[in-house]
N, C-alpha and C positions, 0 to 999 in steps of 0.2 A: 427439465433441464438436465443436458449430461454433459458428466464432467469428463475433463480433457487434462490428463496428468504429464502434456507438454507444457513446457512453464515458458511464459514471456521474460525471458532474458536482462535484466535491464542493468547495464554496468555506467552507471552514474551515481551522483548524488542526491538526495530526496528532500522537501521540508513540505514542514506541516503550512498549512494557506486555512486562514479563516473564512469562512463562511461570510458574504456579504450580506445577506438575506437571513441567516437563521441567528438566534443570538448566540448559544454555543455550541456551535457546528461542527469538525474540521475537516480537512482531507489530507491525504497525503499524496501527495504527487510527484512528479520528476520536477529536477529542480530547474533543468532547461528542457525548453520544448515552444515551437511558434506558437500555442494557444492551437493551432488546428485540430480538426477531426478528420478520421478516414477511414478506411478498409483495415483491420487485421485478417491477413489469411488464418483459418480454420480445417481442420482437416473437413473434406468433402465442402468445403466455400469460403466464407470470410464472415465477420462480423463487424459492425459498426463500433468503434472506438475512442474517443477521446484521448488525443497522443500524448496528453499530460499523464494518465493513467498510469497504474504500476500494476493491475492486473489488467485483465478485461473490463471489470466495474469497479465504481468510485471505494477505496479504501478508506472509510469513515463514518465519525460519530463524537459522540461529546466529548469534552474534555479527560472528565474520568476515564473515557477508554482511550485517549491518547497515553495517559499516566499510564493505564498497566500496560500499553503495549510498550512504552519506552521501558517500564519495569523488566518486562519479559525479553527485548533484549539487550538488559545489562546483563541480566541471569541466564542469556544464552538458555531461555524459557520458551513459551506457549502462551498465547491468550486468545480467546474466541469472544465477541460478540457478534449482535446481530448482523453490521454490517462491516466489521473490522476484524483481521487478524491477523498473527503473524507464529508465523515458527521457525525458533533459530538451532543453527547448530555452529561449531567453532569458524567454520569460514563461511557461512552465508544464511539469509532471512529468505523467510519467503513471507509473502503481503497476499491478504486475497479477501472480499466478502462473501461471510458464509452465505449468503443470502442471494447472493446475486452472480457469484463472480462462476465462470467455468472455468477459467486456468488463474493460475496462481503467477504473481508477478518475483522472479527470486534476483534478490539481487546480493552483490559483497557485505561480509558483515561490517565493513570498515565504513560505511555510510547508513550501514543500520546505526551501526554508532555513535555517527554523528546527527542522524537524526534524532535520536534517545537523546542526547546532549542538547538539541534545538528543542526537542520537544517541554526538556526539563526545565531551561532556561524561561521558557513562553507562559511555561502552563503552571509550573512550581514543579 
């Protein structure tokens, strides 16, 4: 897999969606979006994407890693897991899985924020 250090854009708001299927699952996603899927252009073609997305692949994992990623950005921090991450600086996040993702989804830090504050509310 090669990485692509153009980032998917995403100037909305985010929340955390349970897993219906897994018992403690979660994702992060756009917080509006028709539920479709389609084409992101790619340099040299496109890729298959799911339009709730905030990178190229699903940003998610247990609980405990929704906690440190809201941790990380209240502390305008870092955290990596397997399939979750994020890194902040004073005006913006960027969301992506180590594991999966080829570009990084960045979005304002003022809806990182709020989702650190959805996340905190949901999960403790």
């Amino acid at each position: 897999m090669t990485y692509d250090d153009t980032p998917i854009e995403v100037d909305q708001p985010l929340v955390l969606i349970k897993d219906s299927g897994m018992e403690d699952w979660y994702c992060i996603e756009r917080a509006e979006y028709d539920g479709k899927a389609g084409l992101d252009p790619i340099p040299g073609g496109a890729t298959f994407m799911a339009l709730g997305r905030i990178s190229d692949a699903d940003v998610e994992g247990r609980s405990e890693h929704m906690i440190c990623i809201a941790e990380a950005i209240e502390k305008r921090g870092h955290h990596y897991e397997r399939r979750c991450a994020v890194s902040c600086s004073d005006t913006h996040a960027q969301f992506w899985s180590p594991r999966n993702s080829m570009r990084r989804g960045v979005i304002p830090i003022a809806y990182a924020v709020a989702l650190a504050k959805q996340i905190r509310k949901v999960l403790g």
